[in-house]
C-alpha positions in Angstrom: -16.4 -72.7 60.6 -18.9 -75.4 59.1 -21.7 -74.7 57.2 -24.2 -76.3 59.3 -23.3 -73.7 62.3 -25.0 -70.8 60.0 -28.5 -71.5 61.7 -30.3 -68.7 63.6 -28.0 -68.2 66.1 -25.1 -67.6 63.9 -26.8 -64.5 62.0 -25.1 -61.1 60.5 -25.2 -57.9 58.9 -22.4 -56.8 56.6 -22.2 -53.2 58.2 -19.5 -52.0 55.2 -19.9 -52.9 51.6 -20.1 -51.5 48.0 -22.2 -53.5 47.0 -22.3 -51.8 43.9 -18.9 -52.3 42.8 -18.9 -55.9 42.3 -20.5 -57.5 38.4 -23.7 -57.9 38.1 -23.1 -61.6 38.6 -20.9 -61.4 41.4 -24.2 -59.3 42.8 -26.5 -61.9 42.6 -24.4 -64.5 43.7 -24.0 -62.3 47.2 -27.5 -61.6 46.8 -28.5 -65.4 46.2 -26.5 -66.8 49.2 -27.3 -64.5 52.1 -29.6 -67.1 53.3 -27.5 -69.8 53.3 -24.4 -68.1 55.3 -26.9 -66.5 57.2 -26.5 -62.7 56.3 -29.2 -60.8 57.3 -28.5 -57.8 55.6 -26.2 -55.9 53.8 -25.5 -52.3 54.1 -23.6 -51.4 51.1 -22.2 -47.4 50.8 -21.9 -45.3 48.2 -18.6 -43.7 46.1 -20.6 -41.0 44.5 -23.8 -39.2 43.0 -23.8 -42.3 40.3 -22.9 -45.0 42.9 -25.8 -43.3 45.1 -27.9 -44.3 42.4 -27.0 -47.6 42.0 -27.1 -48.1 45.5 -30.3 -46.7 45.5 -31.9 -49.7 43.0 -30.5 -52.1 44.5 -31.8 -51.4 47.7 -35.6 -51.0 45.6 -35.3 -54.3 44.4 -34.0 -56.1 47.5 -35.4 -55.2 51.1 -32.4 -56.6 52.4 -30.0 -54.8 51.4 -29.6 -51.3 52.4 -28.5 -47.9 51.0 -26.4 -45.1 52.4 -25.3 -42.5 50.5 -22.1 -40.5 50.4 -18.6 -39.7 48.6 -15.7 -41.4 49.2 -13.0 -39.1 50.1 -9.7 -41.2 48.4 -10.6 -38.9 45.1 -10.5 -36.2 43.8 -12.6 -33.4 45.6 -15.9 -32.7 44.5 -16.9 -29.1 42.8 -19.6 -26.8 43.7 -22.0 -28.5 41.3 -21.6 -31.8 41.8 -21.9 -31.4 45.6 -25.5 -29.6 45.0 -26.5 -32.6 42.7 -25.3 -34.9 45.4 -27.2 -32.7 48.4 -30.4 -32.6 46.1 -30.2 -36.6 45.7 -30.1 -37.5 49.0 -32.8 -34.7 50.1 -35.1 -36.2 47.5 -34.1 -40.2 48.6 -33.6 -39.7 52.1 -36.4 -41.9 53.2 -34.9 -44.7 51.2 -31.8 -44.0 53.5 -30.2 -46.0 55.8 -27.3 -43.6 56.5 -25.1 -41.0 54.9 -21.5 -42.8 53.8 -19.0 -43.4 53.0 -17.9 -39.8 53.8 -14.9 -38.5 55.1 -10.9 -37.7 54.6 -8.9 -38.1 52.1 -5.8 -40.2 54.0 -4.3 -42.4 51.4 -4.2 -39.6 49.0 -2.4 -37.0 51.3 0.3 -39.9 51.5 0.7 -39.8 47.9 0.3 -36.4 47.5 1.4 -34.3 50.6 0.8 -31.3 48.5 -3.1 -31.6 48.5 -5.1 -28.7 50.6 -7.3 -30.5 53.3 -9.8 -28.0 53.7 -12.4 -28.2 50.6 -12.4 -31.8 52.1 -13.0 -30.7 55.3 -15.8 -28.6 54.0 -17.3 -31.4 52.2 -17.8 -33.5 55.0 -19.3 -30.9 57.4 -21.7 -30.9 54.8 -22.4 -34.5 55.0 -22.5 -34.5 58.7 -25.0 -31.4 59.0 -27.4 -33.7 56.1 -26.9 -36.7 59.0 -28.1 -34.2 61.7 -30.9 -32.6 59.7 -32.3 -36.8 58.9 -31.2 -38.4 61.9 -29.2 -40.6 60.0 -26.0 -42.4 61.4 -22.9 -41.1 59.2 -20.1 -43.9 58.0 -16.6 -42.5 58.1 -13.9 -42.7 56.4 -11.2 -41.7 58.6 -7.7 -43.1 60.0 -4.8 -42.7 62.5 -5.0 -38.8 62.8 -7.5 -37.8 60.4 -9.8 -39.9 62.9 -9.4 -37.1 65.4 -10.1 -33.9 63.3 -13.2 -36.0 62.5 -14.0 -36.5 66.3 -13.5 -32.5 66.5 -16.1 -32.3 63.5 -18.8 -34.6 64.9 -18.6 -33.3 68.9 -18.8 -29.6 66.9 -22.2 -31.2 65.4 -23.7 -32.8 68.3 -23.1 -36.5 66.1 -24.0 -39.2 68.1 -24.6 -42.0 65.9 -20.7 -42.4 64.2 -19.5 -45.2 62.4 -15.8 -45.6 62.1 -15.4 -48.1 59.2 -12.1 -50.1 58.9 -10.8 -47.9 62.3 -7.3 -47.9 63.2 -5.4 -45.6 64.9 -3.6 -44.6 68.4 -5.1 -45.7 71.9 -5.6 -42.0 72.8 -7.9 -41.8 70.0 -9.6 -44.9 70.6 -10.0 -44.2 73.9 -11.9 -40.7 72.8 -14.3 -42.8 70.3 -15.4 -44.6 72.8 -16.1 -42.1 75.0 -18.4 -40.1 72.7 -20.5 -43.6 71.8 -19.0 -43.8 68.3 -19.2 -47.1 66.7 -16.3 -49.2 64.9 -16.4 -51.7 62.4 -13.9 -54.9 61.8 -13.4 -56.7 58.5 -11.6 -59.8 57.8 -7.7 -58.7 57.9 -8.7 -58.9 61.9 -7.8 -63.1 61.0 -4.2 -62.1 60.2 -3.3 -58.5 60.9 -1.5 -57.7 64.7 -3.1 -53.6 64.6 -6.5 -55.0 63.4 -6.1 -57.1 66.9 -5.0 -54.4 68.8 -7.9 -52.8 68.3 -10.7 -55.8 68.6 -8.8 -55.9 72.1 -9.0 -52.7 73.1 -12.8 -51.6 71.7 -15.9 -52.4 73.6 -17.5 -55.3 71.8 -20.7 -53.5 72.8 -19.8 -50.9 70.1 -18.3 -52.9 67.7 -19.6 -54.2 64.4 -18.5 -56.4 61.4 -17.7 -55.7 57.6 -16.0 -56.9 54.3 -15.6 -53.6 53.1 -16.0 -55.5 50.2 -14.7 -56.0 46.9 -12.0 -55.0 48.3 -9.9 -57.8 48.4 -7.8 -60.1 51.7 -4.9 -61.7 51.8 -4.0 -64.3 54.3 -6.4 -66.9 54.5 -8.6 -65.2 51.9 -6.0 -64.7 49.0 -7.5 -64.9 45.7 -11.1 -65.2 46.7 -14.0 -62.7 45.8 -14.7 -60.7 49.1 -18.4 -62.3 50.1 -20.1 -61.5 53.4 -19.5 -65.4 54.4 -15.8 -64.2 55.6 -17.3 -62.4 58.2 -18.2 -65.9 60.2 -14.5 -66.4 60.5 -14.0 -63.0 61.9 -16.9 -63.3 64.4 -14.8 -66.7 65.3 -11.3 -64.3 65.9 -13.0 -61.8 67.9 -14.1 -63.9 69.7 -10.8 -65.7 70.5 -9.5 -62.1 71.6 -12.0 -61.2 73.2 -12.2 -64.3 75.3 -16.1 -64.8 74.9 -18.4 -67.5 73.8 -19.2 -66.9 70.0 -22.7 -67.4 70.8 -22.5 -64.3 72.6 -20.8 -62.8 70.4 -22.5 -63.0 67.5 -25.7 -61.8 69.2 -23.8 -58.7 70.5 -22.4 -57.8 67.0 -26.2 -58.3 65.1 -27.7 -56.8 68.0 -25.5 -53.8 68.1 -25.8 -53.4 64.0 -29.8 -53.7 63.8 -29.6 -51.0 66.6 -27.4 -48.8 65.4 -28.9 -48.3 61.9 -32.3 -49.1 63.3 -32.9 -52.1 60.7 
């Protein structure tokens, strides 16, 4: 897509990014160009306490960017302690809180290591999701193929609402259930090149659907080798579209319209 169709029509918000994780200069080279590409926002989640806190200055010293807090699950689970530091973080910095995330289950490392007990993970992320309750704050998940449903069972047990499904995939039955309880998904830029990614755009309501890079985590296809930026997510805009069958125009309103809602920016 040119450069010269980022005007005000062609607006975004990154809904998925560790912000965090990138160098300092890779930072403020994001930071620098949001503008130009037309990024309205970035909402950039958190791996732990110490990414929290990161998180936390970044959002301080730039209005546009915004924090959620959380503990990625692909790691290893966290103790007692370290959960009551985390708790007593986000109860003293909820205001500066967009939502609680990433949270949720550990998939990648159950396929590595079938061995591992679910449950204090389980645990965990009640925990998270009773802190989204208590703030009214949306929750960003971390949950695939069939953990996605014992997280469904979680949230409906909770009265949850306002569910994010980052990076979603999974089966048509579960889809189907998502959408039925209002949860929201998110689509990064593998949707350019990756059939399942597709599958889904098709099949989810575009009126609950949102955009990410999930970045720095890197794409291949037309992306190999390049730093994950938030400008990708104009070329996925321009692929949902296509499957969608909808003006872009439209589309892009519907996805910045959605994410301002949804996390109330």
């Amino acid at each position: 897509m040119e450069q010269q169709n980022f005007g005000s029509a062609w607006h975004l918000v990154d809904a998925h990014i560790h912000l965090d994780k990138y160098t300092k200069s890779e930072q403020q080279q994001i930071i620098d160009e949001m503008e130009q590409y037309g990024v309205e926002s970035l909402i950039t989640v958190s791996y732990d306490i110490e990414s929290s806190k990161e998180n936390l200055t970044l959002h301080r010293e730039h209005n546009n960017i915004k924090a959620a807090f959380g503990f990625h699950p692909e790691q290893q689970v966290l103790n007692n302690e370290a959960m009551q530091e985390l708790r007593a973080f986000i109860d003293l910095h909820h205001h500066d809180m967009i939502a609680i995330g990433e949270v949720g289950l550990p998939y990648y490392t159950r396929k590595e290591n079938p061995d591992l007990r679910i449950e204090p993970y389980l645990e965990i992320l009640e925990q998270f999701i009773i802190l989204a309750k208590r703030y009214d704050k949306p929750i960003v998940l971390h949950a695939i193929y069939e953990d996605a449903g014992v997280v469904c069972d979680l949230l409906e047990k909770n009265k949850i609402k306002k569910a994010h499904f980052h990076w979603y995939k999974g089966d048509t039955r579960t889809i189907e259930r998502m959408i039925r309880n209002g949860y929201f998904i998110s689509i990064t830029p593998d949707v350019l090149y990756e059939t399942e990614i597709q599958q889904v755009v098709k099949q989810y309501p575009l009126a609950q659907m949102m955009v990410e890079t999930d970045g720095p985590w890197p794409f291949t296809g037309p992306f190999a080798g390049e730093m994950t930026h938030p400008q990708m997510i104009h070329q996925s805009i321009e692929t949902i579209a296509k499957i969608k069958g909808l003006e872009i125009a439209k589309v892009y309103g519907q996805l910045l319209w959605n994410t301002k809602q949804f996390y109330c920016i």
